[in-house]
C-alpha positions, 0 to 999 in steps of 0.5 A, spaced: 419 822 604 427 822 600 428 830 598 428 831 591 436 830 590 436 824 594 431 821 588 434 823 583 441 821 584 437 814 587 434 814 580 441 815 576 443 811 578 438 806 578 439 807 570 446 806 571 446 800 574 441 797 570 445 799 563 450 796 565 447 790 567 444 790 560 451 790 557 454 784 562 448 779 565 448 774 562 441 772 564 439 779 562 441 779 555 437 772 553 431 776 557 432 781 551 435 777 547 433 770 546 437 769 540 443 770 543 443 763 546 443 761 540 449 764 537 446 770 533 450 777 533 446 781 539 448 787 536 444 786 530 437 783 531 436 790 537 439 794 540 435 795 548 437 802 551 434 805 558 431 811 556 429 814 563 428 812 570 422 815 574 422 814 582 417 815 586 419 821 592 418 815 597 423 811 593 418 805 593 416 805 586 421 806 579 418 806 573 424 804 568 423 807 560 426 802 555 427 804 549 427 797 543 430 799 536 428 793 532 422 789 529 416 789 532 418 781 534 424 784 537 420 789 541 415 785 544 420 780 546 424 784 549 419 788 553 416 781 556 423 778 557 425 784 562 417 783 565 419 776 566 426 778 570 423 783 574 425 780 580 431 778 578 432 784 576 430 788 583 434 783 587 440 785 582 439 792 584 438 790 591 445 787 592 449 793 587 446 799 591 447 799 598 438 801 599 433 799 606 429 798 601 429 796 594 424 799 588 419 795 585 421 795 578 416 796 572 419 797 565 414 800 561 416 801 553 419 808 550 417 810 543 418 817 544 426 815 541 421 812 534 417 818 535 424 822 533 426 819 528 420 819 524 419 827 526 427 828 523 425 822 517 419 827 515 423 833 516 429 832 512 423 829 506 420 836 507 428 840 506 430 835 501 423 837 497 424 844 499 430 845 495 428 842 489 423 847 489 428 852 491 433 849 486 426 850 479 424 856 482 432 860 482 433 857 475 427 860 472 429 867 475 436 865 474 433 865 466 429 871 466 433 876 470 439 875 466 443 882 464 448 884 459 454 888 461 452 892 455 444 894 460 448 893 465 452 900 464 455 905 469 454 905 475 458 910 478 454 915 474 448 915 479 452 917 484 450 923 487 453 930 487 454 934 493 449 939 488 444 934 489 444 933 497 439 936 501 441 937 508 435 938 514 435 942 520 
């Protein structure tokens, strides 16, 4: 058993090593991206990003969370081509970092991006309707309680005197 430190910087940079493998591996990104073999623009078509890595305590298993942003087609495509070069990928990590042994990989699709997104989407619908609400309810009062200069008199006559003051003991 690895203290739990020792998996956390383990699992970092697990996560490090895998981002940046998505970034430069050639052999990675056709995984993720088959288009790309074919000349299509990889930034475009879906954006694939590590969302987190969990580490077993004896360093043996590590789940890899990837999030997908793209269609559904991309999405799938994606998850079943990082499953595919699960190998690949381990021995991968295995010649980068410097372990007695190497994790097995598991990727595992994160929605809790989408989830977000759709949370804010629904917020942002209900702040938009709230303010026109907002906005027809200050124009009706803005209408009623509109007050002349002429009812709107003195003011400092309501001031009190020192007459008017009662001091409590």
């Amino acid at each position: 058993m690895a203290k739990e430190r020792r998996v956390r910087m383990v699992a970092k940079q697990i996560q490090r090593e895998l981002a940046d493998m998505l970034t430069r591996d050639p052999i990675l990104q056709r995984a993720v991206l088959p288009e790309a073999a074919l000349g299509a623009d990889r930034y475009l078509s879906s954006l694939t990003t590590i969302a987190d890595v969990e580490l077993s305590n004896d360093l043996q298993v590590c789940k890899v969370f990837v999030s997908v942003f793209g269609d559904e087609r991309g999405k799938k495509v994606a998850i079943e081509g990082l499953k595919a070069k699960t190998k690949y990928v381990r021995s991968q990590i295995g010649k980068r970092m410097k372990l007695r042994l190497t994790p097995e990989i598991r990727f595992i699709e994160d929605e809790s991006m989408e989830r977000g997104s759709r949370i804010l989407a629904i917020l942002d619908k209900l702040k938009e309707e709230r303010e026109q609400q907002e906005g027809k309810d200050g124009e009706e009062d803005a209408e009623g309680s509109y007050i002349s200069e002429e009812e709107d008199g003195d003011w400092d006559a309501d001031e009190p005197d020192e007459e008017d003051i009662i001091y409590v003991k």
